[in-house]
C-alpha positions in Angstrom: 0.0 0.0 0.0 3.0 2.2 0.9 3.9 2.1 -2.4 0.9 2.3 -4.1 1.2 6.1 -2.4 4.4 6.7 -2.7 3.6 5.4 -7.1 0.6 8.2 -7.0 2.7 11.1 -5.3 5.7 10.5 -8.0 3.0 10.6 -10.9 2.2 14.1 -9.7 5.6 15.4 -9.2 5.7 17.8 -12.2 2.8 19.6 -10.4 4.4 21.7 -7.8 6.8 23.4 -10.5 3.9 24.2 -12.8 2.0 25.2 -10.4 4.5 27.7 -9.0 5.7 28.7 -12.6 1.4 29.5 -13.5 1.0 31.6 -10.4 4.7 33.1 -10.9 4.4 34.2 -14.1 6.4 36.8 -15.4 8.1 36.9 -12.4 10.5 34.1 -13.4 12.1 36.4 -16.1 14.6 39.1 -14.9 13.8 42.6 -17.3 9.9 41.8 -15.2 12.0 41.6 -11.9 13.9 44.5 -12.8 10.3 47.0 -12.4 10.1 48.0 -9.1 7.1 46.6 -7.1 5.7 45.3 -10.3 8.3 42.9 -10.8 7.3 40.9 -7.2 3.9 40.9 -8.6 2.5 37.8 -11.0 0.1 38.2 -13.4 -2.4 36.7 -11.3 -2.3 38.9 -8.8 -3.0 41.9 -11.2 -5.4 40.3 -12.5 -7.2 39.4 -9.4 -6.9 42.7 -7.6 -7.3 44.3 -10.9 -10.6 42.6 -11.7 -12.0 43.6 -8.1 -11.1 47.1 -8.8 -12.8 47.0 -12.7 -16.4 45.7 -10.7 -16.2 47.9 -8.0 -15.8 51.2 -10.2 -18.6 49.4 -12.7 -21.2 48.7 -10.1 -20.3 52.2 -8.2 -19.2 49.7 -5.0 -21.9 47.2 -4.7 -20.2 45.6 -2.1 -21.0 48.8 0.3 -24.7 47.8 -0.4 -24.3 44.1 0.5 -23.2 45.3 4.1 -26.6 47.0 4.7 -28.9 44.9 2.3 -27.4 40.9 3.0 -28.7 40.4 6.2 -32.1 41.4 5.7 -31.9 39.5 2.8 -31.3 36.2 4.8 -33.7 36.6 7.7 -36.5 36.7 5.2 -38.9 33.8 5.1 -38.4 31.3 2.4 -41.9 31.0 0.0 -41.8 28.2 -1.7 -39.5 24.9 -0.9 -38.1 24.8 -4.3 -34.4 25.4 -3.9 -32.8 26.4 -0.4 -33.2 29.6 1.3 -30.3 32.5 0.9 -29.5 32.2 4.7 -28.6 28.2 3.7 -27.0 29.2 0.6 -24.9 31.8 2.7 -23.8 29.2 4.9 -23.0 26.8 2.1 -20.6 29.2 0.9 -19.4 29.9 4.1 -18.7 26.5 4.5 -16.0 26.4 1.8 -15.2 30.3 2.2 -14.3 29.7 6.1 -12.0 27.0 5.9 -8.6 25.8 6.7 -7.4 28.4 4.8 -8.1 30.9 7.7 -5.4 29.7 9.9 -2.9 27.8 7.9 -3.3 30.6 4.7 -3.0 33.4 6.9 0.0 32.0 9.4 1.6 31.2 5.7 1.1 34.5 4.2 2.7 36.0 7.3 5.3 33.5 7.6 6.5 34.6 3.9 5.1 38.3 3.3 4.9 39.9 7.0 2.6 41.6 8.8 2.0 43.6 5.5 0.5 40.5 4.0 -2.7 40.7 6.2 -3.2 44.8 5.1 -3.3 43.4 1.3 -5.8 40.5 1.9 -7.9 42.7 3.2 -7.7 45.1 0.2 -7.7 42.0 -1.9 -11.4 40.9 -0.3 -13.0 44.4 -0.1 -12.4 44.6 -4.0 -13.1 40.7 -4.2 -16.9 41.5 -2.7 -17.5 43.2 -6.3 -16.2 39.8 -8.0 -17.5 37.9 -5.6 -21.3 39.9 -6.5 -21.0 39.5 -9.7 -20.3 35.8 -10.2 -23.1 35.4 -7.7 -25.4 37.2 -10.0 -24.8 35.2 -12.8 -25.3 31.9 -11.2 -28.8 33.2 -9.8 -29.7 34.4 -13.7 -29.2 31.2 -15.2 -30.1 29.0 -12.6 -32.2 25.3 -14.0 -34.7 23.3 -11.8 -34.2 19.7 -10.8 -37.3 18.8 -9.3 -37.4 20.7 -5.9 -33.8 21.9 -6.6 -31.9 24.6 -8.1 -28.8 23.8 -10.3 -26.2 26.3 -11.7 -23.1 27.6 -11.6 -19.4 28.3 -13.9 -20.5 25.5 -15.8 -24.2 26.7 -16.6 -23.4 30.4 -17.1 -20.0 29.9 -19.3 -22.5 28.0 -21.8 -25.1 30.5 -22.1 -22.4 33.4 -22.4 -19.8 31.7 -24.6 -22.2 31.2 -27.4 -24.8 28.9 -26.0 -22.3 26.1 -27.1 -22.5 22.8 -24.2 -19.1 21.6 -24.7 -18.4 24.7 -23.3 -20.3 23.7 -19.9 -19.1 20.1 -19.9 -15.4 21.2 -20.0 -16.2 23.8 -17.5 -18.1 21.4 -15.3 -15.2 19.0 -15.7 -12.7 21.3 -14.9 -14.5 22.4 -11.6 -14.8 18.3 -10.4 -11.8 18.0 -10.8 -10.6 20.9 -8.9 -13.7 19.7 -5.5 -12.8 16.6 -6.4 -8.8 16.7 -5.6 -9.3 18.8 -2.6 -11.5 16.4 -0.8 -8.0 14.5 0.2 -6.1 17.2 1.5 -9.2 18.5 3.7 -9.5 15.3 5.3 -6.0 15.0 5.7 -6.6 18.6 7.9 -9.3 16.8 10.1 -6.7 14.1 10.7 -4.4 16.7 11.9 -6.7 18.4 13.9 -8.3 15.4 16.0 -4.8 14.4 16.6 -3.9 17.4 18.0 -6.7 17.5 20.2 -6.1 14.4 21.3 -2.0 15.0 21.7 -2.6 18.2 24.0 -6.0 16.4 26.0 -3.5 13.8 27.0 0.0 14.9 27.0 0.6 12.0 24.6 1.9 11.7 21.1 -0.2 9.3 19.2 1.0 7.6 16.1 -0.5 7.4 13.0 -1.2 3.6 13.2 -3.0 3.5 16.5 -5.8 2.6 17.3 -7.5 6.4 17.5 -6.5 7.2 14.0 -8.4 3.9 12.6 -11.1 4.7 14.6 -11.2 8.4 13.3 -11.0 7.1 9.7 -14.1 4.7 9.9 -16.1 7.5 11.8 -14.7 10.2 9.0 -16.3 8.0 6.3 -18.8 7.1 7.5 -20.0 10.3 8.2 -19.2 11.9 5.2 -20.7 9.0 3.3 -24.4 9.3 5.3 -24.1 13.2 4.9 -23.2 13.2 1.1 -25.2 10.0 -0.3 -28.3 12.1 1.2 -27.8 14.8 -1.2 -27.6 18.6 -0.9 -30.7 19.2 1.6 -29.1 17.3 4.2 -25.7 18.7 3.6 -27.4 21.7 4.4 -29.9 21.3 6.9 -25.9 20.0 8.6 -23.8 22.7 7.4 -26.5 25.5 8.7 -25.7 24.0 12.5 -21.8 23.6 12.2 -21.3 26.8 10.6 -22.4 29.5 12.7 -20.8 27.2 15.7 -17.5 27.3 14.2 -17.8 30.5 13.4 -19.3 31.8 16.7 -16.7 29.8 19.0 -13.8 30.4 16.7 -14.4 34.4 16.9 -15.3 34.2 20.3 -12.3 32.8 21.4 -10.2 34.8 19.2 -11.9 37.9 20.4 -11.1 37.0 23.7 -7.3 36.7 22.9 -7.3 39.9 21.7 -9.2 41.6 24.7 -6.8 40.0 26.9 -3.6 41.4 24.6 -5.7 44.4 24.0 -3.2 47.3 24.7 -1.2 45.3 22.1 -3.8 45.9 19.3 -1.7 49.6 18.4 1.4 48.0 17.8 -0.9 44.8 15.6 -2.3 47.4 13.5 0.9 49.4 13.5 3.2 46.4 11.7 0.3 45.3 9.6 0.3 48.8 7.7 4.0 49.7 7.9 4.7 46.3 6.5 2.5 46.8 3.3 3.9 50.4 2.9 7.6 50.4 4.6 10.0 52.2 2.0 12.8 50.1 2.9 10.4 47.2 1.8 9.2 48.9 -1.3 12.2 49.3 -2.6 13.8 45.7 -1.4 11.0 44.2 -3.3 9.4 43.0 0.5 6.1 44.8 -0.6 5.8 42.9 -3.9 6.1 39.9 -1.7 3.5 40.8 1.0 1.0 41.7 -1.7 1.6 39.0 -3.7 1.1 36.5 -0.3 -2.1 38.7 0.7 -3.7 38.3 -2.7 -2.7 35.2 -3.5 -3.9 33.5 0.2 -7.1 35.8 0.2 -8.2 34.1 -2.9 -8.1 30.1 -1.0 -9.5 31.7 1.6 -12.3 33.8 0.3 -12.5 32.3 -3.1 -13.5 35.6 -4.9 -13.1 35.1 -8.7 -12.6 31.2 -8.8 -16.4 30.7 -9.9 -16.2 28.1 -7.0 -19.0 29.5 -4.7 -22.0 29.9 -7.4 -22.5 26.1 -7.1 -24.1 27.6 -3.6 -25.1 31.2 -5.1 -27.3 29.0 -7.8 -29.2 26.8 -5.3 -31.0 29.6 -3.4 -34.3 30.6 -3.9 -34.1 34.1 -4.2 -37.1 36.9 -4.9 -33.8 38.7 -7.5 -30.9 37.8 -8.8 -29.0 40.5 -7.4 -29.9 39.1 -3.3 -27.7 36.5 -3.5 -25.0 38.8 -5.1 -25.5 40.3 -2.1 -25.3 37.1 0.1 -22.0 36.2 -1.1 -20.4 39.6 -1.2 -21.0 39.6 2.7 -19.2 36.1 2.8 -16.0 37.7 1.4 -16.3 40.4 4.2 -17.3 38.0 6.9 -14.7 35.6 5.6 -11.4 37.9 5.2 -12.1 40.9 7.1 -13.3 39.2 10.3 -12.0 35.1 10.7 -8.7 36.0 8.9 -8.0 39.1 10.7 -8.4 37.7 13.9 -6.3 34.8 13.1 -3.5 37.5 11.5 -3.8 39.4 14.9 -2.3 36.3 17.0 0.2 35.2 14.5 1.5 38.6 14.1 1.5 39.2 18.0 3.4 36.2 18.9 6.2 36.6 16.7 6.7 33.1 15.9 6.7 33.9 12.2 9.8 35.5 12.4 11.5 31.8 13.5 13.5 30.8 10.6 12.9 27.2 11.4 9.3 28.2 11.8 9.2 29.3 8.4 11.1 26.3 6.8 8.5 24.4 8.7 5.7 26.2 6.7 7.1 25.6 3.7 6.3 21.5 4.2 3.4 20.9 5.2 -0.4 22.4 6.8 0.6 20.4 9.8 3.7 22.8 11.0 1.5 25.8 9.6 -1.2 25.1 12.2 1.1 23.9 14.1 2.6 27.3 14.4 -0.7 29.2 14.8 -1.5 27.0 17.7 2.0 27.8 19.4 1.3 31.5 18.8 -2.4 31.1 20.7 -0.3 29.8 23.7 2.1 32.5 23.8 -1.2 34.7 23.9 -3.1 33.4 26.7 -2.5 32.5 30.2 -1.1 29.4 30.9 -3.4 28.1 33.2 -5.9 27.8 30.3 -3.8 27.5 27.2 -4.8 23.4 26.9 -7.8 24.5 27.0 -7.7 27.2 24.4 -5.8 25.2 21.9 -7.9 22.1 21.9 -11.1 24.6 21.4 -9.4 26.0 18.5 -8.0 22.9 17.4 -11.7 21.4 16.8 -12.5 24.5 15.4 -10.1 23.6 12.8 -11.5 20.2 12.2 -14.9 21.3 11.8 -13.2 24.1 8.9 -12.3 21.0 7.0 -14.9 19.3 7.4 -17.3 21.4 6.2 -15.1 22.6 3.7 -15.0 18.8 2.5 -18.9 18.6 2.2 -19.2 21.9 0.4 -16.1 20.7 -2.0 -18.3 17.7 -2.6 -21.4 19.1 -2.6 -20.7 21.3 -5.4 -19.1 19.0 -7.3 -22.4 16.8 -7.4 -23.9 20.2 -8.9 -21.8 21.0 -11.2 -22.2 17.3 -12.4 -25.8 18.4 -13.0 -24.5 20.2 -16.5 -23.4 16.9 -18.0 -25.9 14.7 -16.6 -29.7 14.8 -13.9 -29.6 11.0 -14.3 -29.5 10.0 -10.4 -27.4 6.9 -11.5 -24.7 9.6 -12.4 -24.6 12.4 -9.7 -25.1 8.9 -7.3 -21.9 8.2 -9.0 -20.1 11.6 -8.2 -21.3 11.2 -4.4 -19.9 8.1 -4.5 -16.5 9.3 -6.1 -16.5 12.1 -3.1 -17.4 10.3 0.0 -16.4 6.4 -0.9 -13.4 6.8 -2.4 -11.6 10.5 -2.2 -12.3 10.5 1.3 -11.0 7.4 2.4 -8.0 8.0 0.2 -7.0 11.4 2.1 -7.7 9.1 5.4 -5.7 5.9 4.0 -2.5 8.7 3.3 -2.5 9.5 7.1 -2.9 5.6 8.3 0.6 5.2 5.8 1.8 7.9 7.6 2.7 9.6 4.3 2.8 13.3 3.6 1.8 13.2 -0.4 3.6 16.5 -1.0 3.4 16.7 -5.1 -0.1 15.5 -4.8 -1.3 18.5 -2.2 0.0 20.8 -4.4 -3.1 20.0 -7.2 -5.2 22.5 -5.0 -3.0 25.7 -5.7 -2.8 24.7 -9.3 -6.1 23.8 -9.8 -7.4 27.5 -7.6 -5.6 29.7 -10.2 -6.9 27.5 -13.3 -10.6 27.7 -12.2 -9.2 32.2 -12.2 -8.2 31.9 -15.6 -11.5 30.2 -16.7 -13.8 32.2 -14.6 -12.6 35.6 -15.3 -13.2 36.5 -19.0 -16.3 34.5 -18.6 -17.3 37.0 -15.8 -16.2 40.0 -17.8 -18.0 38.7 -21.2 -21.1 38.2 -19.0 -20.8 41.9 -16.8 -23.3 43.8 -19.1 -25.9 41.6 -17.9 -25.3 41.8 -14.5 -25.3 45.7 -14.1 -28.9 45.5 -16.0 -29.8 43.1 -13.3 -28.0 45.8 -10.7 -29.7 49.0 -11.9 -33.3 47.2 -12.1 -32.4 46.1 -8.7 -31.6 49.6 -7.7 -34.3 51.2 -9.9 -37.5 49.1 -8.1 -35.4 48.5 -4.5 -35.3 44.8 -5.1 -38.5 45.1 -7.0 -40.4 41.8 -9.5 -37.4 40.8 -11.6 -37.9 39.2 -15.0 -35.4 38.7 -17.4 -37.3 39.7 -20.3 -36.9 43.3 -19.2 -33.1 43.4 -19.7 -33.3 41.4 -22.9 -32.4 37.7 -21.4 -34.3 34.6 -21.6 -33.5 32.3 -19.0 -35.7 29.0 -17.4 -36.3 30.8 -13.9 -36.6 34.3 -14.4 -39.7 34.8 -16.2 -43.7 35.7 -15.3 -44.8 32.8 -14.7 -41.8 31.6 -12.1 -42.3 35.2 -10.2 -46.1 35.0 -9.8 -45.8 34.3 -6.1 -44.2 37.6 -5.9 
């Protein structure tokens, strides 16, 4: 079995140098390096920021209009039971949005780019809300119905924008499977870690990977995911609309807690975070280029603006207009970036760990060390007498990110499947792939006690490819969204139907909106 693994990792070993060459690129050549600042930036962070700037000066700031209109939004009654409400479709993107990457993405970003790194994540996400709207919005205008569901998505709105054409969708659809698909190992690899670190700090004990408590949370790990995800999306979410406001809740509690008990430290927090996106001596070292490039590049896995990735969720809500759940999942990037990764950036910056050489050659292997670290800066944070405590909280915290994070990965994989196939032998057959055999292939890895390096790297590869795809289908789609936005603004949220702005689609029409 051993090396079975060890045959699967080596088949993937060209993917960490093109993966770092694709999000690199130009930086590789020197005459690019040679342009100050510029030079430490890749074309894909440009292009992401850039993008987030472009929607925010086209829909005059949208994103300031999710923070008063989102909530509202949510705490309306559902009217029909077609589809799932915008609060469960908020929380289904939250699920994926709020995930590992909030500790082991920020503590890396750090680790590599400073303090300054944090300052440019959040600039990255406050211009991602825009992105993050209007992705939203086309998923919600070309929505389909499966019986009491809602399918859509990339795959769904790249075919009726790219000509109407359905190979289009099908590679699209493909393309985003792969990318759920291939992550589904390395987030249950993270529960692993995270169980096993509880259960290290509970008891003082360092258990191996072949005991008995790491067999007995593989079969539970399947099992679960297995009961959750052969039940289909409803149950997923009637699940995921429990675990994430609790990880969410206890996770900021906590953290909020760290930082009122370091609270005359929060000048000198805010005071490296800006200084290290805008020292001179790092501007012209090239140390700015780098903490941008690290805020932008770790605020995308984090809050996933741009990748297309969370209108699987955006297209399953029931909504009264396209532009609500624009509005939804604008608030996710806020609630995402500017509140769970801040307050993780506050206790990695604080403790200083970060600045350990051999902390930072630790980050560079693997998610373990990277949590690792965070957890070691917690307990230079609190009191002694309840850092144990603290970290285990935390720790489960962290499980319940990847978990969830692996059911959404799945979940939208199985609608994204929808585009190729509604045959229930086929998205039975996705589930399948998800929860019977990705799953217990990310658990076997940890009972080998192997860290599958080349193969972990697929998910940074496969994040900027699903960028590249999504983008110009975004920006080829944008007319239709501002009609959508200035209707929206016009009649205050107001009957939509796509007729008006010179669309056809299945949903949006009279007879769908009579209920209105």
């Amino acid at each position: 079995m051993d090396e079975l693994f060890r045959t699967v990792n080596n088949l993937f070993a060209f993917i960490a140098p093109v993966s770092n060459a694709v999000w690199d690129f130009p930086t590789q050549f020197g005459w690019y390096q040679a342009v100050p600042l510029l030079g430490e930036m890749s074309f894909a962070v440009i292009l992401l920021l850039g993008i987030g700037v472009y929607f925010t000066i086209r829909t005059r700031g949208v994103q300031w209009l999710s923070l008063t209109r989102a909530i509202p939004i949510m705490r309306r009654r559902q009217i029909d039971q077609t589809g799932i409400s915008a609060t469960a479709s908020f929380m289904l993107g939250l699920a994926m949005r709020a995930g590992p990457g909030n500790i082991v993405g920020v503590t890396g970003a750090i680790t590599v780019g400073g303090p300054g790194a944090l300052f440019w994540m959040w600039i990255a996400a406050l211009f991602g809300m825009a992105t993050a709207f209007m992705e939203s919005v086309l998923a919600q205008l070309f929505k389909e119905k499966k019986n009491n569901e809602y399918v859509g998505g990339l795959p769904f709105y790249g075919r009726r924008i790219i000509n109407n054409k359905r190979f289009v969708g099908v590679f699209l659809s493909v393309a985003f499977m792969t990318y759920a698909l291939f992550n589904v190992p390395v987030q249950t690899f993270n529960v692993f870690t995270a169980i096993g670190m509880i259960a290290d700090t509970a008891t003082g004990t360092s258990f191996e990977r072949q005991s008995p408590l790491y067999y007995v949370i593989a079969i539970i790990m399947v099992t679960s995911c297995a009961w959750l995800i052969l039940g289909g999306i409803r149950r997923v979410t009637a699940y995921t609309n429990y675990l994430v406001p609790i990880k969410a809740t206890v996770f900021c509690g906590i953290s909020l807690l760290i930082v009122l008990i370091n609270f005359p430290l929060l000048p000198s927090f805010f005071s490296a975070v800006v200084y290290g996106a805008f020292d001179p001596d790092a501007l012209f070292g090239g140390a700015m280029g780098v903490a941008l490039a690290e805020g932008v590049r770790r605020g995308l896995m984090s809050n996933e603006a741009g990748q297309g990735t969370i209108t699987m969720a955006a297209a399953a809500a029931d909504n009264n207009h396209p532009c609500e759940q624009g509005l939804v999942q604008s608030l996710g990037v806020f609630f995402d970036t500017i509140i769970i990764c801040t307050l993780t950036g506050f206790i990695v910056v604080l403790a200083h760990l970060w600045t350990d050489s051999a902390s930072s050659a630790q980050w560079a292997a693997d998610s373990a060390s990277r949590i690792g670290t965070y957890l070691a800066s917690v307990e230079a944070l609190v009191p002694a007498v309840v850092a144990n405590t603290v970290i285990i909280i935390l720790a489960a915290c962290y499980c319940l990110f990847a978990f969830t994070t692996l059911l959404g990965m799945i979940s939208f994989a199985e609608i994204s499947a929808n585009f190729i196939s509604r045959s229930n032998a086929f998205i039975l057959g996705v589930r399948i792939a998800g929860s019977l055999v990705f799953v217990p292939f990310g658990a076997l890895t940890v009972l080998a006690g192997l860290e599958l390096g080349n193969l972990w790297t697929i998910t940074d590869l496969t994040n900027i490819i699903m960028v590249y795809l999504n983008i110009p289908i975004l920006l080829l789609g944008a007319p239709l969204v501002y009609k959508a936005l200035a209707h929206y603004r016009a009649t205050n949220g107001g009957k939509f139907i796509s007729a008006d702005i010179g669309l056809e689609t299945e949903h949006w029409t009279h007879d769908n909106q009579k209920h209105l």
